[in-house]
C-alpha positions as semicolon CSV with decimal commas, in nm:
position;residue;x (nm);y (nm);z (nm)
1;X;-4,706;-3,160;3,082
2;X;-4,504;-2,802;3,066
3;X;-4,156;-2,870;2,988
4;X;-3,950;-2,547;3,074
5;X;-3,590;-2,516;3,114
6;X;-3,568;-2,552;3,499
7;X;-3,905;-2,667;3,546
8;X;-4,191;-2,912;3,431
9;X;-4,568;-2,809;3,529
10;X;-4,790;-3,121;3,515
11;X;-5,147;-3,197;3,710
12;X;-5,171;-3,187;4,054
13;X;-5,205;-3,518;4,249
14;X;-5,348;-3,638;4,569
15;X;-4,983;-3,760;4,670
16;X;-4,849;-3,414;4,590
17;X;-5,050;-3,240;4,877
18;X;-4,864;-3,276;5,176
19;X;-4,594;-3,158;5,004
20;X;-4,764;-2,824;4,880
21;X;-4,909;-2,824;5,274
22;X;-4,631;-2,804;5,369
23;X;-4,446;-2,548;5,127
24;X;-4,808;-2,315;5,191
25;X;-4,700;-2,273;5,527
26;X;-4,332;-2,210;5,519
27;X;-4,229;-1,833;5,602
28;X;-4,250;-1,626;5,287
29;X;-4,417;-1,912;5,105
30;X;-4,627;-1,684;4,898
31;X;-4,501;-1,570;4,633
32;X;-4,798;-1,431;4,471
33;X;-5,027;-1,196;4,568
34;X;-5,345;-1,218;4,781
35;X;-5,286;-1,635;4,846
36;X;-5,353;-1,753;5,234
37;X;-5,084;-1,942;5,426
38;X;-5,352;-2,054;5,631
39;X;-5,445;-2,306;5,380
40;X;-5,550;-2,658;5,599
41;X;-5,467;-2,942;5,411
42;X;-5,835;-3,011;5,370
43;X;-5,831;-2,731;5,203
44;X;-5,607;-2,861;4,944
45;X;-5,805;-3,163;4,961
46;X;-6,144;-3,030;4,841
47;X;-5,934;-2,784;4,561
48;X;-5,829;-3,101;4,397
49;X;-6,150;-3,281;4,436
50;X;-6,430;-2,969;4,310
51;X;-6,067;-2,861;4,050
52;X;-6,045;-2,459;4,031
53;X;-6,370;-2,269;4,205
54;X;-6,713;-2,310;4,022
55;X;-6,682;-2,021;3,852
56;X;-6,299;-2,039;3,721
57;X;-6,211;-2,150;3,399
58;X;-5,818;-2,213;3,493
59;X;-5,604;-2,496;3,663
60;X;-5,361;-2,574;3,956
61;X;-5,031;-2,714;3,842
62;X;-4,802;-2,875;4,020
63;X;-4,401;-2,739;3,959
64;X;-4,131;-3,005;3,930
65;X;-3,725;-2,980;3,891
66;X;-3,642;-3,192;3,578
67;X;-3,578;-3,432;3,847
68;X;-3,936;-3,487;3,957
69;X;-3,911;-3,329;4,250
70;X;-4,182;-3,093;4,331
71;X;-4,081;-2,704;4,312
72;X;-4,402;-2,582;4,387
73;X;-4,743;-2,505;4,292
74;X;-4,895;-2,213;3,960
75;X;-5,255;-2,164;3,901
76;X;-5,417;-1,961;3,632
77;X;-5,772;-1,874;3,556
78;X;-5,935;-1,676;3,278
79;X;-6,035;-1,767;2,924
80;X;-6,345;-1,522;2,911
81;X;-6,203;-1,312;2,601
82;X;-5,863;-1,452;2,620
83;X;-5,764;-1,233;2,885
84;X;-5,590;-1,475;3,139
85;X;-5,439;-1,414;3,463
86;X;-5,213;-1,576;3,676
87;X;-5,340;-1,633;4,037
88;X;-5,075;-1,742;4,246
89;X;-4,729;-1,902;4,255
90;X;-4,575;-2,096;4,540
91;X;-4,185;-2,166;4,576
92;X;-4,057;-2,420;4,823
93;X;-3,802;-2,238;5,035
94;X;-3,491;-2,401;4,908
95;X;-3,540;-2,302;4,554
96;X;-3,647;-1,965;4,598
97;X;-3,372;-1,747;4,404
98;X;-3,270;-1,975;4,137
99;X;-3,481;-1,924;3,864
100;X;-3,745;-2,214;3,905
101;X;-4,103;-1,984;3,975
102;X;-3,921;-1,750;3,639
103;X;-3,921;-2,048;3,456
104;X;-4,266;-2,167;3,542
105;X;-4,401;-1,844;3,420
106;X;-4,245;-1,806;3,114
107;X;-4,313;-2,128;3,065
108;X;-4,698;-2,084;3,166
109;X;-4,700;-1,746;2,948
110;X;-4,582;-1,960;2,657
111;X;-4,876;-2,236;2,686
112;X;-5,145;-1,976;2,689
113;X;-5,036;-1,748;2,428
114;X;-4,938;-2,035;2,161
115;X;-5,224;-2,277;2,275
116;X;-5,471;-2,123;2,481
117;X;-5,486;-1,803;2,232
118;X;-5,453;-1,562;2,509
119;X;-5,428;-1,219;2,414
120;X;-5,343;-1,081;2,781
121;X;-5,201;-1,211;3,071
122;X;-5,225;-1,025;3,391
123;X;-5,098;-1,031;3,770
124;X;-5,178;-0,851;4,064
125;X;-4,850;-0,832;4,344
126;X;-4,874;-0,655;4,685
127;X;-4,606;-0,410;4,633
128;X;-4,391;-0,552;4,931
129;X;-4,331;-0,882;4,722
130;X;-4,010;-0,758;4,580
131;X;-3,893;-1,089;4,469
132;X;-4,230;-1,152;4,311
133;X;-4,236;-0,855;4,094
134;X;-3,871;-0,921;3,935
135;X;-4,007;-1,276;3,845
136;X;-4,277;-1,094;3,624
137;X;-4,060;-0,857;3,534
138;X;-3,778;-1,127;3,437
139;X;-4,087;-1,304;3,235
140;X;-4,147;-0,959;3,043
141;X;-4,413;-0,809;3,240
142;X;-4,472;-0,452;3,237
143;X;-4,653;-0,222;3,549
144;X;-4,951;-0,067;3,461
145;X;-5,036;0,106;3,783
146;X;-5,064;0,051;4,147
147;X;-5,404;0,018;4,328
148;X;-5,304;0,239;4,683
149;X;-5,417;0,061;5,002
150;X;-5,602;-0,190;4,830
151;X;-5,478;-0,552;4,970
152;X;-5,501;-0,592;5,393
153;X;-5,270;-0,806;5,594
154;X;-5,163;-0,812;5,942
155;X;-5,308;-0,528;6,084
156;X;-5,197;-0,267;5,735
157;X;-5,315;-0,175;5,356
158;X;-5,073;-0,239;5,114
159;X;-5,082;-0,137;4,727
160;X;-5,099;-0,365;4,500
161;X;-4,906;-0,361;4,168
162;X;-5,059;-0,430;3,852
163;X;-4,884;-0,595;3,578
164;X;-4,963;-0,743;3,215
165;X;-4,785;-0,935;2,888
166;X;-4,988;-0,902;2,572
167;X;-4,971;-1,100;2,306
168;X;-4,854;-0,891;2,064
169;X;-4,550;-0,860;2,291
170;X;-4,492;-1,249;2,347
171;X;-4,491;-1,280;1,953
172;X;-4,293;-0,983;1,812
């Protein structure tokens, strides 16, 4: 387990999925980049049972207040040259804004720059995700680009934003 300040990331469970169901399809649920809100909770179902696609090498944490109740949801995959990225973040709606999905970050940057060794952790935000990029930001992030028209939802293109902590930044 990830003990943060706000936050502790742990294992999802089988009786955490209704929950996360639940939070996947709340308005403005996503709070990281290319996820689907039209996750079925079978869905959910089979990503705990086969763990992270075949050819991932990252996990699917579960976020918790310090009260055990659950926050939300973090993956990360990577490894291959300990360049890591962080897939997606999900915020239940009544603790967006107060500093839980900034704490799970940090607190995810912290476990896989002093334990996993990473050297680079990246994320990829559509460019409309406002809230989303000042987490990154907040959890010293730094834009390297846009990608223009590059991510497609209902019915438009939308950039995507590019962003990246190094290690050598984490441990100055």
């Amino acid at each position: 387990m990830l003990i943060g300040n706000l936050v502790k990331i742990r294992a999802v469970y089988k009786s955490d999925l209704e929950v996360l169901h639940k939070t996947y399809r709340e308005p403005e649920a996503i709070v990281y980049l290319n996820s689907r809100a039209d996750v079925s909770l079978g869905m959910l179902e089979k990503k705990l049972e086969t763990g992270m696609e075949a050819h991932k090498k990252g996990e699917w944490l579960v976020i918790e207040d310090m009260s055990g109740n659950v926050v939300g949801s973090i993956s990360y995959d990577g490894g291959w040259k300990r360049d890591f990225s962080i897939e997606e973040i999900y915020v239940c709606e009544q603790y967006k804004g107060k500093g839980f999905a900034t704490d799970a970050v940090k607190r995810l940057c912290k476990f896989l720059f002093e334990e996993k060794q990473a050297s680079r952790i990246s994320a990829v935000i559509t460019e409309d995700n406002t809230p989303c990029i000042k987490v990154f930001e907040k959890s010293s992030f730094s834009h390297e680009g846009n990608r223009r028209k590059s991510f497609y939802r209902n019915g438009i293109y939308i950039d995507e934003v590019f962003m990246s902590y190094l290690a050598n930044e984490y441990f100055r």
